[in-house]
N, C-alpha and C positions, 0 to 999 in steps of 0.2 A: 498455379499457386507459386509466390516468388518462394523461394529457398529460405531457409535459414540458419540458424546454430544452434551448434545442442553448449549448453551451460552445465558444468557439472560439479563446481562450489558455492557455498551461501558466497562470499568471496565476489567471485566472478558476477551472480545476479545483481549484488548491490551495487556492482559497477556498471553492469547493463542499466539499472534501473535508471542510476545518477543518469546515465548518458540518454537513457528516454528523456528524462523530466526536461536536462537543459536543453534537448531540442521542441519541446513543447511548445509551442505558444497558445493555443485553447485550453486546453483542458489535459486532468491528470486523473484517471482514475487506478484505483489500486484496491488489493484484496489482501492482507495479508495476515499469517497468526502473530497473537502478538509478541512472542519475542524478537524475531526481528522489526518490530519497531526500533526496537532498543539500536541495533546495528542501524539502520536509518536515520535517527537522531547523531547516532557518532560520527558519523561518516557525510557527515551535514544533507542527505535527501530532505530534512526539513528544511534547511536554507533555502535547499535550490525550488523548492515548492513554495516558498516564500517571495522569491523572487517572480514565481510566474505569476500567484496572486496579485503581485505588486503591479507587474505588467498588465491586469486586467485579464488574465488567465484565471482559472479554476482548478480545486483540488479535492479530489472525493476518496473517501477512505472507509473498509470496511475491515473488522475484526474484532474480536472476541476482549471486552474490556473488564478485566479483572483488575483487582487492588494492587499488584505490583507494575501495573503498566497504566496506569492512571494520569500520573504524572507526563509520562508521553504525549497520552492524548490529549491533557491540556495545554497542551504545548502547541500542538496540531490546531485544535481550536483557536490557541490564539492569535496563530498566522493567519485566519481564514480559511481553513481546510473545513470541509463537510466531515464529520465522521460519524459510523453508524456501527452497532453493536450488533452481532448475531452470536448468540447461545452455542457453545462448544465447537467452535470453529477452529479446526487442526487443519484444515484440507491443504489445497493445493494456493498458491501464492499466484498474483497476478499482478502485471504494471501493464495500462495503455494510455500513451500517452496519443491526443489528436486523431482516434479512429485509425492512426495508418503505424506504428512502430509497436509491439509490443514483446514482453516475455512472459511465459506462464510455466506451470512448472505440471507435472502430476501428483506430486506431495512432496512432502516438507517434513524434516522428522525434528519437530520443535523439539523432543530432547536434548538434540545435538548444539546445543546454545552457541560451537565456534566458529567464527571465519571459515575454517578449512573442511566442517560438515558436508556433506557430500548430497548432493540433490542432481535432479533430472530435470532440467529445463530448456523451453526453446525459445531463443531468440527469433523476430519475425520481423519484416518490414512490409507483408501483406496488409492492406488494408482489408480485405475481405475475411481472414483472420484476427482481424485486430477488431473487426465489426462484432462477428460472431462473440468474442470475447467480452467485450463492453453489451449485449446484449444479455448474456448472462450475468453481468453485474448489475444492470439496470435491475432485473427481477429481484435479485436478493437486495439489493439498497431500498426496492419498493417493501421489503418486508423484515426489514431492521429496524432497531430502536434507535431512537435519537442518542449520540454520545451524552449529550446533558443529563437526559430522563437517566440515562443507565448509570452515571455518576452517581446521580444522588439517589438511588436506590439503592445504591454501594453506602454511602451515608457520608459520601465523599464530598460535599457539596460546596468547601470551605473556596476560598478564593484560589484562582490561580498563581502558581510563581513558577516563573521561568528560571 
């Protein structure tokens, strides 16, 4: 197994992340709760996932969508991003980008809503790691709800604005 780094601020993952997505060219999948959406829109990861869709790249996205993170996800959506909704998802945060670069973490203490919050994560340039990982997200993305359906069951259905 190649090596990799341990990550130990939200901080630090966002910036791993950014630097998966830009060396992307296929594909972007990701897990994560939803408050840092919120840090991922600031810090333009939806740019740079905008950019690879543009390129003919792909962007799949899973986590828990509630009424104050709505506005996120339509945002997501309207770049072209896949996103899917799973019912009380706090767990662990994942980015793999192209099967071969990834970070994952073993939990995430969404209360901690700053920058400087303290997580346990590892950076990886294993693809047989980065496999493993995008295999477990296949399974949960195969048994999530469409972000749309879980908008308007929220009652949120009105138009998008970015």
């Amino acid at each position: 197994m190649t090596s990799g780094t341990i990550i130990e601020s939200v901080k630090d993952a966002i910036a791993v992340a950014s630097t998966i997505i830009e060396s992307t060219e296929k594909e972007v999948s990701w897990l994560v709760p939803a408050p840092l959406l919120v840090f991922a829109a600031r810090f333009s990861l939806l740019e740079k996932s905008r950019v690879l869709i543009q390129k003919g790249g792909h962007a799949r996205g899973i986590t828990e969508i509630s009424p104050p993170y709505v506005e996120v996800v339509r945002e997501l959506i309207d770049i072209g991003t896949g996103v899917r909704h799973v019912e009380q998802y706090t767990g662990a945060f994942m980015v793999v980008g192209d099967s071969r670069q990834s970070i994952s973490t073993i939990g995430v203490n969404v209360a901690d809503h700053s920058l400087d919050g303290k997580i346990i994560a590892f950076w990886s340039a294993d693809p047989d790691y980065a496999a493993y990982l995008l295999s477990s997200f296949d399974r949960t993305w195969a048994e999530a709800t469409d972000a749309q359906e879980r908008i308007q069951e929220l009652g949120e259905s009105g138009p998008s604005h970015l």
